[in-house]
N, C-alpha and C positions, 0 to 999 in steps of 0.2 A: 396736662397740656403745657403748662410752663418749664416742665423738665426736657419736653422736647422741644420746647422754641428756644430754650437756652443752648441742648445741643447745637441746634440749627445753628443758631450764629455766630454759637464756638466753629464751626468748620470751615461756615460761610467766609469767618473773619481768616483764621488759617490759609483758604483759597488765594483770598485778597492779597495776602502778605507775600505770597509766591511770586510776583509780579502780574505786574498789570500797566495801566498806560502812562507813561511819562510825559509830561506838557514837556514841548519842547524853547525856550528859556533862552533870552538873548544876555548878552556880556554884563548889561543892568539887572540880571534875573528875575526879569519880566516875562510875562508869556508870549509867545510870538505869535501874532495871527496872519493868514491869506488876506492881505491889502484888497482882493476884488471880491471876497465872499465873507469877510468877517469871522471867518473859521478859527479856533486855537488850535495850532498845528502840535502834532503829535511829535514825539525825538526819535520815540521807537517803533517807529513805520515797521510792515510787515513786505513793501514790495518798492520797487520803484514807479512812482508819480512820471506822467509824459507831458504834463504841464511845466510850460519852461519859467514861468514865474515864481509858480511851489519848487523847481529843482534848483532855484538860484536862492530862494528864501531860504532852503535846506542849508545847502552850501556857504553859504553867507554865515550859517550857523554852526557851521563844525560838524555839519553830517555827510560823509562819506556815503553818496548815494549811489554811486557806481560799485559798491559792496552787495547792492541788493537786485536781488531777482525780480525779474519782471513780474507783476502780477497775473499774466499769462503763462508764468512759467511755477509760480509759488508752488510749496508743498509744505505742509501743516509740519512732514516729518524730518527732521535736522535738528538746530539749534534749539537747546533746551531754555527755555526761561520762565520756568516753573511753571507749577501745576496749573495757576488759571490758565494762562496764558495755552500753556500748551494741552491742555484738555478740553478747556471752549472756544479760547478766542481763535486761536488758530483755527481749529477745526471749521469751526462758522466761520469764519472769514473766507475759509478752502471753497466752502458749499455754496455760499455766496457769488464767488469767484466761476463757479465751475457752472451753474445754474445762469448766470450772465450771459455765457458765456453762447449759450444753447439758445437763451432769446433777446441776444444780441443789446440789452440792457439792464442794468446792475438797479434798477431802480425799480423793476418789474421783479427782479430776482430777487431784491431783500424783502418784496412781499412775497412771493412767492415761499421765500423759507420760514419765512414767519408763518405762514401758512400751512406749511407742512408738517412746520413744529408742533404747532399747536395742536392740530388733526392728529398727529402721535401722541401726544400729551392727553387729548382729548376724554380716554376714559379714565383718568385721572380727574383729571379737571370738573368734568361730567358730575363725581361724586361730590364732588363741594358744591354742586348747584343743585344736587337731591335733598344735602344736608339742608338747603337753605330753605326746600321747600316742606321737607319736615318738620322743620322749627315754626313756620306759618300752620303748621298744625297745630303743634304743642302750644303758641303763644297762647291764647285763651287761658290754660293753666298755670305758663311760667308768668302771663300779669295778676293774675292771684296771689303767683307767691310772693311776687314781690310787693303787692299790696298789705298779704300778712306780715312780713319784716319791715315792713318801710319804716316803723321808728325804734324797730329792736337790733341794738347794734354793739351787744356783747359779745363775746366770744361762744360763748356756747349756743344765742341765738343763731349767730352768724354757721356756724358749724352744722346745726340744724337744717339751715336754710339750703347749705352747700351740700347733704343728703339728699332732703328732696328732690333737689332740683336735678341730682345724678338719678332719681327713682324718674324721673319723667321724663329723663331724655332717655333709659332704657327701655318706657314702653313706647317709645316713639323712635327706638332705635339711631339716635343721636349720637355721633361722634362727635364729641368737641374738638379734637385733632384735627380731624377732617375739613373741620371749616379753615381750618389756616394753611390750608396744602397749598390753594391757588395766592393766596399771599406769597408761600416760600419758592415757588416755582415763577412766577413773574419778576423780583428781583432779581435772580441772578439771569435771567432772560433778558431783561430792560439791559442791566451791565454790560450782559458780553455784546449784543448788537450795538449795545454801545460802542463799546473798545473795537469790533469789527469794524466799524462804520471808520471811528477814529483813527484806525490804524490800517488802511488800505485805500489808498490811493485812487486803484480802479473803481471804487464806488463814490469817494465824495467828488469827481475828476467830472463823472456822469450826469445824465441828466432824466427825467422823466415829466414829460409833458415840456410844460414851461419851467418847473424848477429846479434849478443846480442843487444837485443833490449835496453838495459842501457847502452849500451859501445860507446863513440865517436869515431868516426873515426881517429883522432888525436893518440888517443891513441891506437888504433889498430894497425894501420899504423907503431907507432913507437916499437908495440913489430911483426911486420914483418908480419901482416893480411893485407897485401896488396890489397886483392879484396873490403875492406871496400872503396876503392877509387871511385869505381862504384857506389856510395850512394853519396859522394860530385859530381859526376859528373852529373849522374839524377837530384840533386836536382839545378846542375848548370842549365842544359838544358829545364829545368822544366822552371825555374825562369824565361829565357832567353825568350823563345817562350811566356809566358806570358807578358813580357814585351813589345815585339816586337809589340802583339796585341795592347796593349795601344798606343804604340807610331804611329799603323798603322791606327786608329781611330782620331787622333788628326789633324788639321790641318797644313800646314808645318811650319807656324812658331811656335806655339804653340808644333808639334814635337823636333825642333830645341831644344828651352828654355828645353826640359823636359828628354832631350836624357841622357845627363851630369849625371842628377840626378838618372834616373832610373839607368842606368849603376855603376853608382856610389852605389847606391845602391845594385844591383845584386853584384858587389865586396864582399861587405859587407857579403851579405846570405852565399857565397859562400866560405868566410873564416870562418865565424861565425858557419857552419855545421860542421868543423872540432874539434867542441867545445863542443855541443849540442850532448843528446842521440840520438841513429841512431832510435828509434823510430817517435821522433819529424820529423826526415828527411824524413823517412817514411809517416805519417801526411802531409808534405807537398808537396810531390810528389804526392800523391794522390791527394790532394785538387788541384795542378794547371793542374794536366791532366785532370781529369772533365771539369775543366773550362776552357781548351783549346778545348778539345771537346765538349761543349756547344757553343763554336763560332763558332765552323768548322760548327754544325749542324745549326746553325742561320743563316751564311753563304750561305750555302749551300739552306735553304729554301725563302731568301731574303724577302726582307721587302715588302709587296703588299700599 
């Protein structure tokens, strides 16, 4: 298992390195943000902005926005600026754009493809949530074994230990791989909607319901758009119930070690969304209620 999560983020890092989003950087090489949504503006936009305050903020800044194509008119295929860019962000940025386009909002569209994606993704996904429910089989046995090791901690114990434990996930037909698929497949997912989000204009420009799809909540909040607090709260509760699955999959000590860190973590998202455009929040509200409801329905059919 750690030969292929090492691959993975040998490639993953590789992807990265190709280009990906540039903060766009005033004369003090500071970041620049939208004065009315608290946004950090991106350098390398993917289309041209119709808001005349983001195209003067551009300008102000040394970007040539009359170079760029409408995002009515964008196309994934042209200018090369490596692999991420031009194998996901582009691409998703296109489908986003193109799906708008049909229901006349870009804020219904980025769930929408997040929804699509996933639904493709889905039997994929699917099997990291059998694995989870095979392993609530086997615990019974894997808290045994780790009762018999618990203060044997030499190398040949330990070696022992890591036998058995491969003998009990093949009668319960256990991939240990398998469990970190939905891990590798939601990273670069969260990224590129990220970089999509960040680098097209027509979707943080948007809006959906009451929320400016470019504006943080942080900054709503502090000019008195109070309901933005409903978007940190979803994406609190979102996090949370995702979490929870994790930790209710694990066994108890293995829960114990991992509680600390996931919760520590959920702090994090949950400050960090008051930072972040309420699009991205969006994006990930969606993405963990799918995948809460992918377990309920796993769940719910249990493993034969």
């Amino acid at each position: 298992m750690k030969k292929y999560q090492k691959i993975f983020v040998l490639v993953f890092c590789l992807l990265l390195l190709t280009g990906c989003t540039k903060i766009l950087k005033n004369t003090e090489n500071k970041p620049v943000k939208n004065v009315e949504t608290g946004q950090v503006l991106t350098e390398n936009i993917i289309c041209k902005p119709t808001n005349e305050s983001t195209i003067k903020t551009y300008e102000e800044n040394g970007i040539d926005i009359d170079s760029l194509p409408a995002c009515s008119k964008f196309s994934p295929i042209g200018h090369y600026e490596g692999l991420w860019t031009s194998l996901f962000v582009k691409p998703l940025a296109w489908v986003i754009i193109k799906i708008g386009q049909v229901l006349k909002n870009y804020g219904l569209s980025l769930i929408a493809t997040c929804l699509i994606i996933r639904f493709i993704l889905y039997p994929f996904t699917k099997k990291t949530a059998m694995q989870s429910e095979l392993i609530k089989k086997a615990q019974p046995e894997l808290n045994k074994l780790e009762k018999k090791y618990e203060n044997k901690t030499s190398a040949e114990d330990q070696n022992k230990k890591a036998q058995e434990m491969m003998l009990i996930y093949q009668k319960y037909k256990i991939n240990p791989v398998s469990g970190c698929l939905l891990a590798f497949i939601q990273l670069p997912l969260l990224l590129a909607f990220y970089e999509a989000i960040q680098r097209t204009p027509a979707i943080f420009e948007d809006k959906l319901l009451f929320f400016e799809l470019g504006k943080t909540p942080g900054t709503a909040i502090k000019g008195g758009e109070y309901l933005y607090i409903i978007l940190v709260i979803l994406i609190f509760v979102a996090t949370l119930f995702s979490f929870r699955k994790t930790l209710k999959d694990q066994s108890n000590n293995q829960a114990m070690n991992m509680k600390t860190t996931l919760y520590f973590m959920l702090a994090i998202i949950t400050v960090s969304s008051f930072t972040i455009a309420s699009a991205v929040g969006i994006y990930w509200i969606t993405s963990n209620v799918f995948t809460i409801i992918q377990n309920l329905l796993v769940e719910r059919k249990k493993v034969k």
